[in-house]
C-alpha positions in Angstrom: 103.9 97.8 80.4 106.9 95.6 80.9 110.1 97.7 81.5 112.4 95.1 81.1 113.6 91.3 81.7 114.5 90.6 85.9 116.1 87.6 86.9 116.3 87.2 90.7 118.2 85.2 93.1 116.9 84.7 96.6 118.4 83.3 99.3 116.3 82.5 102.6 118.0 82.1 106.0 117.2 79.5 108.4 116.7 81.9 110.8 113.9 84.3 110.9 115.5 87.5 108.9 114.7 89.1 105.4 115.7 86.7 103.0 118.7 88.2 100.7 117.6 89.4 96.8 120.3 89.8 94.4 118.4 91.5 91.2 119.3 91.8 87.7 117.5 93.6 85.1 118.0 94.0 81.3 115.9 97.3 80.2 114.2 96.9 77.2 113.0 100.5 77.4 115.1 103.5 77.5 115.0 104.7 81.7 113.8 108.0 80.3 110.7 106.6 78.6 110.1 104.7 81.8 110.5 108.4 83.9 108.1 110.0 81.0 105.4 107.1 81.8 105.6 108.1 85.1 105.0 111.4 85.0 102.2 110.8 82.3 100.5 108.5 85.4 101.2 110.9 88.6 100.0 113.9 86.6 96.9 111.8 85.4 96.5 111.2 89.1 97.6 114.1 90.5 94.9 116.3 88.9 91.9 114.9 88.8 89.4 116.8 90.7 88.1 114.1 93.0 89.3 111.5 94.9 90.1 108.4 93.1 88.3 105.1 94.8 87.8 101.8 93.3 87.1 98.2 94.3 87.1 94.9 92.9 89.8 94.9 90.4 90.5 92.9 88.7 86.1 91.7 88.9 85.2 88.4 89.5 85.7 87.8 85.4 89.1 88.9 85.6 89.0 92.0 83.9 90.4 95.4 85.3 88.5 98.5 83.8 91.3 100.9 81.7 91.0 103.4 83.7 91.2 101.3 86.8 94.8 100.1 85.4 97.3 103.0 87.3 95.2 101.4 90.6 95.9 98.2 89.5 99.9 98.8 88.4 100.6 100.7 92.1 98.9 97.6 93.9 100.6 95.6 92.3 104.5 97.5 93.3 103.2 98.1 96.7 102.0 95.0 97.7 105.3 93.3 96.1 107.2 94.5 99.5 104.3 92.9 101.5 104.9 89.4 99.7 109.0 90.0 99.7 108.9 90.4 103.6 106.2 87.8 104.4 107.5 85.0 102.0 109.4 82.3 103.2 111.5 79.2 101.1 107.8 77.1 101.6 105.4 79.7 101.2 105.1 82.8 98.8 102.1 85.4 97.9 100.4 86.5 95.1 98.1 89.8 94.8 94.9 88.1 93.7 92.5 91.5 94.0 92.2 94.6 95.2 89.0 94.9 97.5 88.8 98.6 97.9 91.1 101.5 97.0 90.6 105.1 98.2 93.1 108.4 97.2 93.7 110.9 100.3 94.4 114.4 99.1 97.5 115.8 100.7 98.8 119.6 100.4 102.2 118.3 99.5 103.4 116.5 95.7 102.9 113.0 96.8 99.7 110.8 96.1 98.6 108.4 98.6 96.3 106.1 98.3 94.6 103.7 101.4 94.1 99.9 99.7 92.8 96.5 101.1 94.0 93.6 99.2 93.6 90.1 98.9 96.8 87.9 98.9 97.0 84.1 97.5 98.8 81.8 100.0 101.1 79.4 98.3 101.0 76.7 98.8 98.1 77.0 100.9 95.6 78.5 98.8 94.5 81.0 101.6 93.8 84.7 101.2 95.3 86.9 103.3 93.7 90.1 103.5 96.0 93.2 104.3 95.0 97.5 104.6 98.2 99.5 102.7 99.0 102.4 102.6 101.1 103.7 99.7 102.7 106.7 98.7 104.4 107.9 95.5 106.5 110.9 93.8 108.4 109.9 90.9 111.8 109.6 91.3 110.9 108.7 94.8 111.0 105.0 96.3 107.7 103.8 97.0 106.2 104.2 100.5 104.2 101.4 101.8 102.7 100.7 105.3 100.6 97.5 105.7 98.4 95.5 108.3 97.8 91.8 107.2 95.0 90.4 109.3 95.3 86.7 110.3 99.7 86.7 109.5 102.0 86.3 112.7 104.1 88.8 112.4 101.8 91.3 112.8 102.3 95.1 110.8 105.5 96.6 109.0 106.3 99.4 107.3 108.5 99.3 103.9 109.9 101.9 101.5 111.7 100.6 98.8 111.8 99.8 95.0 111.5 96.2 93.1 114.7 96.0 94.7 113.8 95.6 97.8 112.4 97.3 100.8 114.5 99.7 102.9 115.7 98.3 106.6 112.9 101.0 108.0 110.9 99.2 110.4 107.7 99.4 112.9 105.3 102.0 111.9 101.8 101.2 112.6 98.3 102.7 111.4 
């Protein structure tokens, strides 16, 4: 569910840097119930007694399975720092479906999850495909490593939140 209204400003260099984000959000929900949702979701995740997996979502009608959702809503935040870093002023990305998704069970409080995604090239109408990696603890930012196949640049690493990944740089799988 919607948290809020974001308006953003971005600005794009001519040279090849991180374009700069200005953000600017107007809450429509209290931050507590926000932290509360959270916690409803990592708990939901955090105990269930097998490893989640998935694939598909949304299926080729669209639709995303309820309890797919959580899968859906952390591809969705993860990928967003794959999109900020690769778009440009002439092209920008969309997540258009998440292939596969598999949970690793770690020892420590963070859940971690391997995904392939499909992005939508604008205006190019290619799909990109890209393996993340993403961990999450709430009140954490969220840790995502990525490999696009196919994109120039090559593999990056980002934590960050919607506003904006971290300057950390260079990790590979």
């Amino acid at each position: 569910e919607g948290a809020g209204n974001c308006l953003a400003t971005v600005l794009y260099p001519k040279k090849k840097s991180p374009p700069v984000v200005s953000i600017k959000c107007s809450h429509t929900k209290d931050q507590r119930a926000i932290q509360q949702e959270d916690n409803r979701l990592y708990q939901r995740i955090r105990h269930q007694s097998k490893p989640i997996t998935g694939s598909n979502i949304p299926d080729s009608y669209g639709h995303i399975e309820p309890a797919l959702e959580p899968l859906w809503a952390l591809a969705v935040a993860g990928s967003s720092s794959i999109m900020w870093e690769k778009s440009t002023e002439t092209l920008g990305y969309f997540l258009a479906q998440v292939k596969s998704v598999r949970q690793w069970i770690r020892k420590d409080d963070f859940i971690e999850f391997d995904y392939t995604v499909l992005l939508h090239e604008v205006p190019t109408q290619e799909i990109i495909s890209c393996h993340m990696r993403l961990m999450w603890l709430p009140g954490h930012p969220l840790k995502v490593k990525h490999f696009c196949a196919g994109v120039d640049e090559g593999s990056g690493a980002e934590s960050g939140s919607a506003a904006g990944p971290a300057p950390e740089k260079g990790a590979n799988f």
